[in-house]
C-alpha positions as CSV (number, residue, x, y, z in Angstrom):
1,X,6.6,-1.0,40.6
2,X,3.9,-2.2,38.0
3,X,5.1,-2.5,34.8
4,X,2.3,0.0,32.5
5,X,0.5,-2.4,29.8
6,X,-1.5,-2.1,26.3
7,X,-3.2,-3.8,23.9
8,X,-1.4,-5.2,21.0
9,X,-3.0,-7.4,18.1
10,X,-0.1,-9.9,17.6
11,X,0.9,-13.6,16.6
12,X,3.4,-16.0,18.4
13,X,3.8,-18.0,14.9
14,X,2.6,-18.1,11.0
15,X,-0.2,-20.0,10.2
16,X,-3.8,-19.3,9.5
17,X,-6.2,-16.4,11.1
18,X,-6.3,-18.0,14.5
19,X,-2.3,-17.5,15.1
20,X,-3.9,-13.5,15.8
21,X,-4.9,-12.7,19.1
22,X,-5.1,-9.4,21.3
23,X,-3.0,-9.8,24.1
24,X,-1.8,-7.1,26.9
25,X,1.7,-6.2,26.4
26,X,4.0,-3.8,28.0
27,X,4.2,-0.4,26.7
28,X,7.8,0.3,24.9
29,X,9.9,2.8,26.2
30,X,11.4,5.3,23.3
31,X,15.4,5.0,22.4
32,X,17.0,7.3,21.5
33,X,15.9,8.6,18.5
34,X,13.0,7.1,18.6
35,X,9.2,8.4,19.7
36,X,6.4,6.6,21.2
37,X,2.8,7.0,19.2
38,X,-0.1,6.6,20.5
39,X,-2.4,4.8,17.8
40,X,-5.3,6.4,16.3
41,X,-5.9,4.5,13.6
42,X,-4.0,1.5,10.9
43,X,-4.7,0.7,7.8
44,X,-4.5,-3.3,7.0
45,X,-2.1,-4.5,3.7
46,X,-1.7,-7.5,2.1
47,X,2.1,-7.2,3.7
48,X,0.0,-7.9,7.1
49,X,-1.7,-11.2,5.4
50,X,1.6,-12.0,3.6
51,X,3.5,-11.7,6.7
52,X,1.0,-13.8,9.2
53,X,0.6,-16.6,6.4
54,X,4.8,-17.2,6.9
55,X,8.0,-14.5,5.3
56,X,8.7,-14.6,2.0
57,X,11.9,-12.1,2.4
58,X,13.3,-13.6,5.2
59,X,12.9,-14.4,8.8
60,X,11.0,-11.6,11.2
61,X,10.6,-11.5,14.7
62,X,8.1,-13.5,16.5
63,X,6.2,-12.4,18.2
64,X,4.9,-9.5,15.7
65,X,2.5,-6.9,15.7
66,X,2.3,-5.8,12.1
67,X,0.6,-2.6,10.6
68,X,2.6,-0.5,9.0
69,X,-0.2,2.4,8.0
70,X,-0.3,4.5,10.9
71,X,-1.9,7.8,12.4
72,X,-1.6,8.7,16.0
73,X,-0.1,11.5,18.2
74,X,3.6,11.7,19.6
75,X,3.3,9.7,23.4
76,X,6.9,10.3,24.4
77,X,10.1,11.2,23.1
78,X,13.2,9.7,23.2
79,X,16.9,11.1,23.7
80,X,18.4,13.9,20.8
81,X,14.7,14.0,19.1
82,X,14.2,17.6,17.8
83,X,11.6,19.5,15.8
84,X,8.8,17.3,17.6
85,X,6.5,17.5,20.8
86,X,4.6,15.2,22.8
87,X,0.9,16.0,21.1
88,X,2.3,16.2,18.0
89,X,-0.5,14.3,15.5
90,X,1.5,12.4,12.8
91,X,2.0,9.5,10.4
92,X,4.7,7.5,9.3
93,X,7.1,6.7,6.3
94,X,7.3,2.9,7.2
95,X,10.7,2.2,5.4
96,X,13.9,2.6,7.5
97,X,16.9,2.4,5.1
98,X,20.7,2.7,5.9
99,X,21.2,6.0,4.3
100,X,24.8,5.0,3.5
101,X,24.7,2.5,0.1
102,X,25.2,3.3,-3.4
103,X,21.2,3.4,-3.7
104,X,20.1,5.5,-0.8
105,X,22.8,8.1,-1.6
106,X,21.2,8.4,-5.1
107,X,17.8,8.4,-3.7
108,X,17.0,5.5,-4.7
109,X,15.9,4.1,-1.1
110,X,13.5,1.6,-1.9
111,X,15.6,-0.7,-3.1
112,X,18.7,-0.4,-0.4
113,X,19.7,-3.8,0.0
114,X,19.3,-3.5,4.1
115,X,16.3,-1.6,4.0
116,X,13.5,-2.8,7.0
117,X,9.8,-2.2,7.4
118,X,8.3,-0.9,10.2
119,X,5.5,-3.7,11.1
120,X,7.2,-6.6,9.6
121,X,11.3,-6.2,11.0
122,X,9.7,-4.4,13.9
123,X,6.6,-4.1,15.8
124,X,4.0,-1.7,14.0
125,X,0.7,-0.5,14.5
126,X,-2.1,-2.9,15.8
127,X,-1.7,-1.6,19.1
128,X,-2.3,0.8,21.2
129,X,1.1,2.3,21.4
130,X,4.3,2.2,19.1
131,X,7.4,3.2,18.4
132,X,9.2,4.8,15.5
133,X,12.4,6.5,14.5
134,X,11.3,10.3,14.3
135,X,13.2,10.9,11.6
136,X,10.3,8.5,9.3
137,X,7.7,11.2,10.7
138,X,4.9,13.0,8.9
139,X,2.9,16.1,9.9
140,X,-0.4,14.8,9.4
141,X,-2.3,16.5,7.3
142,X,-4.9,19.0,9.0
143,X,-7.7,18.1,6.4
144,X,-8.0,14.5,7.1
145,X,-9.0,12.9,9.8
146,X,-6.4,9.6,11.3
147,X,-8.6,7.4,9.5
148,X,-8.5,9.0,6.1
149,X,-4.3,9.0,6.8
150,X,-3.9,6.1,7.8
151,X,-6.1,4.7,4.3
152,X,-3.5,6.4,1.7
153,X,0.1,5.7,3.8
154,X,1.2,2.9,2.2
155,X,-1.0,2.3,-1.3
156,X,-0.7,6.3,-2.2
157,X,2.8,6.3,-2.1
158,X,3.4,3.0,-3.9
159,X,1.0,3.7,-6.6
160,X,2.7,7.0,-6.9
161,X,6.0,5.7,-7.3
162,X,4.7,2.5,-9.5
163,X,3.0,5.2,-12.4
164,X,4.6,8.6,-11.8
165,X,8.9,7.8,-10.7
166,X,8.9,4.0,-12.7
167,X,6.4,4.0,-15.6
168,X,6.5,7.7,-15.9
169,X,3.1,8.2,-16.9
170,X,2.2,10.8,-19.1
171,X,-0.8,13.1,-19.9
172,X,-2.7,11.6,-23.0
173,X,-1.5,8.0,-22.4
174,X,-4.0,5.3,-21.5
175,X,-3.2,3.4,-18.4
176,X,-4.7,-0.7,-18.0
177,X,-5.2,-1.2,-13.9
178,X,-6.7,-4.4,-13.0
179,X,-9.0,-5.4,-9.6
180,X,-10.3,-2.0,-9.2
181,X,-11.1,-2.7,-5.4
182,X,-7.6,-3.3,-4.1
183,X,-5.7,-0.2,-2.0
184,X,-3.5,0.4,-4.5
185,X,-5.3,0.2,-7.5
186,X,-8.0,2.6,-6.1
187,X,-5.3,4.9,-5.8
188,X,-4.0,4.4,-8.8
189,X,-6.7,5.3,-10.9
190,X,-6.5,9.2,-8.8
191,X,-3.2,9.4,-9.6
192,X,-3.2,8.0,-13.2
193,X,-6.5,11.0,-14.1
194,X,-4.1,13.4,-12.1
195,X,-1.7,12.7,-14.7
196,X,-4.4,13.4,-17.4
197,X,-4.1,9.6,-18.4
198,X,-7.0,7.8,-19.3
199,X,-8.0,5.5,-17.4
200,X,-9.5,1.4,-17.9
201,X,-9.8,-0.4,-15.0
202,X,-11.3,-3.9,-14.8
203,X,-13.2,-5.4,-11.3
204,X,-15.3,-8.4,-10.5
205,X,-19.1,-6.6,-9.9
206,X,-21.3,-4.0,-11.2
207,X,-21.5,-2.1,-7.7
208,X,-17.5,-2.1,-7.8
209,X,-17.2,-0.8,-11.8
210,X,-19.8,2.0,-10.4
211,X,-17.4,2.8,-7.4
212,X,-14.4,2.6,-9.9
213,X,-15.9,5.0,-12.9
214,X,-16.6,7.1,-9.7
215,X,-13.0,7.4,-8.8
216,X,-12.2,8.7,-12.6
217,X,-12.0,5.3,-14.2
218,X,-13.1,6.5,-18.1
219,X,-13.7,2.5,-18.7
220,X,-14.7,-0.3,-16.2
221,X,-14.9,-3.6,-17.8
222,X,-15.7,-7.2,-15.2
223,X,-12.9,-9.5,-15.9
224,X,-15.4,-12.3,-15.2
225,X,-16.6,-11.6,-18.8
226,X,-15.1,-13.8,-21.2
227,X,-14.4,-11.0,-23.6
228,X,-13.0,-8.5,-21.7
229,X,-9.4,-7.8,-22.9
230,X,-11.0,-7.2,-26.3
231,X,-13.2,-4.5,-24.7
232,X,-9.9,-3.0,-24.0
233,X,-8.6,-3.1,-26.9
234,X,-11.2,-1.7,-28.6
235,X,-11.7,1.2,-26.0
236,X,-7.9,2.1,-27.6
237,X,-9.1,2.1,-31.1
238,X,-7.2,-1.3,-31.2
239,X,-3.5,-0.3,-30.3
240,X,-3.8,-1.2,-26.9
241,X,-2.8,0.3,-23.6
242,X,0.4,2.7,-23.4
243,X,1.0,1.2,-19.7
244,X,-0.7,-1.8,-17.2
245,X,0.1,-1.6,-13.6
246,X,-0.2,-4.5,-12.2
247,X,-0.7,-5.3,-8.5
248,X,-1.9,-8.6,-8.2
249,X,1.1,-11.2,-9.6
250,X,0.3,-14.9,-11.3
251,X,-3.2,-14.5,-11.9
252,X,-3.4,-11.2,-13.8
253,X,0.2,-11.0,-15.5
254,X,-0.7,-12.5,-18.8
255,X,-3.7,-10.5,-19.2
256,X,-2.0,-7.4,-18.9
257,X,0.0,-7.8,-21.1
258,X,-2.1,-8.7,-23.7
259,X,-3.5,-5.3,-22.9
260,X,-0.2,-3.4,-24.1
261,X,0.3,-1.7,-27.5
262,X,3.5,-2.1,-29.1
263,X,6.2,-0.4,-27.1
264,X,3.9,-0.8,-24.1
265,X,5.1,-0.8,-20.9
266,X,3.6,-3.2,-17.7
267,X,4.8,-1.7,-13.8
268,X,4.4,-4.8,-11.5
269,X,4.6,-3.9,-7.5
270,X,2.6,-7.5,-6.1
271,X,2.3,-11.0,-6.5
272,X,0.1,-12.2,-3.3
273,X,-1.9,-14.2,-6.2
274,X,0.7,-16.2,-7.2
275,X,4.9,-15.8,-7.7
276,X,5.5,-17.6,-11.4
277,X,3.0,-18.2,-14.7
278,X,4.1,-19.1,-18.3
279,X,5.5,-16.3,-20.0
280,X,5.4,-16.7,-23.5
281,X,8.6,-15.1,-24.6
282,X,8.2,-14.0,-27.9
283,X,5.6,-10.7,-27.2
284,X,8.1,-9.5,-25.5
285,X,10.5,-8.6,-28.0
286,X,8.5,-8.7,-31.1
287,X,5.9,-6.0,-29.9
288,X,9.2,-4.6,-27.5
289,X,7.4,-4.5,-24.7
290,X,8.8,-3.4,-21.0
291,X,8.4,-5.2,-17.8
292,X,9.3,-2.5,-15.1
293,X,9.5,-3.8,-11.0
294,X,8.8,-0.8,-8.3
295,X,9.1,-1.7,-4.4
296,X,7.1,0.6,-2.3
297,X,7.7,4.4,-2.2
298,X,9.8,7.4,-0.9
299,X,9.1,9.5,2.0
300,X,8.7,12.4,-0.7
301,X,6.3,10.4,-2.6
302,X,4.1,9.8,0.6
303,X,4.3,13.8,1.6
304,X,3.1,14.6,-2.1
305,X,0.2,12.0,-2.1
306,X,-0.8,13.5,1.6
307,X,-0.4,17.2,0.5
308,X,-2.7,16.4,-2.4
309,X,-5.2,14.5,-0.8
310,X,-5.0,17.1,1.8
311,X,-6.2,19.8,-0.9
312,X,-9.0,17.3,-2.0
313,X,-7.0,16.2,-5.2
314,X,-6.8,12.3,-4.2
315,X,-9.4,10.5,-2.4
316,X,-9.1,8.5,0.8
317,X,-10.9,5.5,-0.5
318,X,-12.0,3.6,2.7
319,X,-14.5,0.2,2.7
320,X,-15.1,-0.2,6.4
321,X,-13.4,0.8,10.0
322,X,-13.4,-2.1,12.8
323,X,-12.2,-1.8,16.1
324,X,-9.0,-4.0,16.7
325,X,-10.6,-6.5,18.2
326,X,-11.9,-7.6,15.0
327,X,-8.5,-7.7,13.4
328,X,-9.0,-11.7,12.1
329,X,-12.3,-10.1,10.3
330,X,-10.1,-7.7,8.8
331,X,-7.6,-10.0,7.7
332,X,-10.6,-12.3,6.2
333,X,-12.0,-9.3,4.5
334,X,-8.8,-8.9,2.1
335,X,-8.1,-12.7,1.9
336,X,-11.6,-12.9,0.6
337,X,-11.6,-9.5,-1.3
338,X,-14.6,-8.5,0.1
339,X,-13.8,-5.0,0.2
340,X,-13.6,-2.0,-2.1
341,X,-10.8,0.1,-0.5
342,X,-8.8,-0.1,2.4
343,X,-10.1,-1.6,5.9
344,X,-8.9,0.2,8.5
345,X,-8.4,-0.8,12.3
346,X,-9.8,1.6,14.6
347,X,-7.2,2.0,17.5
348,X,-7.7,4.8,19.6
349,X,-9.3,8.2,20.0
């Protein structure tokens, strides 16, 4: 009997670009559980670039196909899955927690301390076929098409979490989000106008403060000016910013915080520009400022960014679509951040 193959983008070991390659894989067969998807589309993250370059959370198995954005239809379904059928068009809740710690039980799931991701512990979905536990399973919305789904996954639901569930923005504050072109921040500046905040947002080009004010952004300043943080400042009548989220790490952590007005508060999710910078102690407690982590997002969180995007409320903000077999060119594309939105791999039908 010949064993049924597929394509799969996938690397045998960390390293640069060239580790990825397409190769022809056999199809996995659904526990149970479990369903097999086959892939429409998947978004790339920086989790895909962070995890090629080499784990910075521990060992994963090699060799990987990442991707953890994903639209695509139910294949096949294992043993004692319910409420589904083969057809079925869906996404996916990437996180797969225990259920059973002292943090799931009080919802707090994103930061169990066994907690996996689906396209880093497991194989995700730069291939042609997947699999999934169903209970991680989204309707996908009838609005958008697998493209536009598989563009919010991941960045809706952790800019959700990062401004809604940690910062708790609220309506009439004034929210700081710096590099304007990244997933989440493009996101983020929906979200933060949904929450009647306003909203500066800094970038590195005039066409990308164009595409940002026509996201919501109220202010768009370009970071490579040397007086940019006072331009912020002064767009809050000098007080500063009530919160900076801050996706980026090394390279933009002291400048947002120069952004905050007393009592401010910074939300940091990323740090794929560098782990540690100086932090210069003292502004922290004389102007009490608070420095606030957030890891991700909740299954609910991802069904209330879909559901509003679905109503045209949140944007899918997408730069370009390439079929997998330019997945290095993706992968450039972020490294280089030559991309407003998210790049997403185009899979299947």
């Amino acid at each position: 009997m010949t064993m049924k193959t597929m394509t799969a983008a996938l690397f045998h070991e960390h390293g640069e670009r060239d580790v990825l390659r397409l190769e022809r894989v056999p199809i996995p067969v659904p526990a149970a559980g479990e369903v097999r998807l086959k892939v429409a589309a998947c978004a790339l993250n920086w989790l895909d670039v962070g995890i090629r370059r080499g784990p910075q959370f521990g060992a994963v198995p090699l060799p990987l196909t990442t991707g953890v954005d994903v639209c695509g239809q139910i294949d096949a379904l294992g043993d004692g899955v319910a409420g589904w059928r083969e057809g079925d068009a869906v996404t996916l809740y990437s996180l797969v927690t225990c259920g059973l710690c002292e943090h799931c039980r009080a919802g707090d799931v994103t930061i169990c301390p066994q907690h996996a991701i689906i396209g880093e512990h497991s194989n995700g979905g730069l291939a042609e076929y997947m699999l999934a536990p169903a209970r991680n399973l989204i309707a996908k919305p009838a609005a958008l098409s697998a493209v536009e789904v598989a563009a919010l996954g991941v960045v809706s639901m952790t800019a959700w979490h990062m401004l809604i569930t940690v910062a708790r923005l609220r309506a009439g504050e004034t929210v700081f989000i710096p590099g304007a072109g990244g997933g989440v921040a493009s996101i983020g500046i929906q979200i933060a106008k949904y929450a009647g905040a306003t909203v500066i947002a800094s970038t590195s080009s005039s066409a990308k403060m164009a595409k940002a004010r026509e996201l919501g952004a109220d202010h768009v300043v370009n970071y490579h000016e040397d007086d940019w943080i006072e331009q912020v400042i002064d767009w809050t009548g000098g007080r500063g910013v009530d919160v900076a989220q801050d996706l980026v790490g090394a390279k933009t952590w002291a400048s947002s915080l120069q952004t905050l007005a007393r009592g401010g508060r910074m939300v940091v999710c990323g740090s794929h520009s560098g782990k540690r910078f100086p932090l210069h102690i003292p502004q922290i407690y004389h102007r009490q400022l608070s420095i606030l982590g957030s890891n991700g997002g909740t299954y609910n969180e991802l069904c209330t960014a879909l559901e509003l995007a679905n109503a045209g409320v949140l944007r899918p903000v997408i730069d370009r679509v390439l079929p997998l077999a330019d997945i290095r060119e993706g992968h450039r594309i972020l490294e280089e951040h030559d991309h407003f939105g998210k790049v997403v791999m185009q899979v299947g039908d």
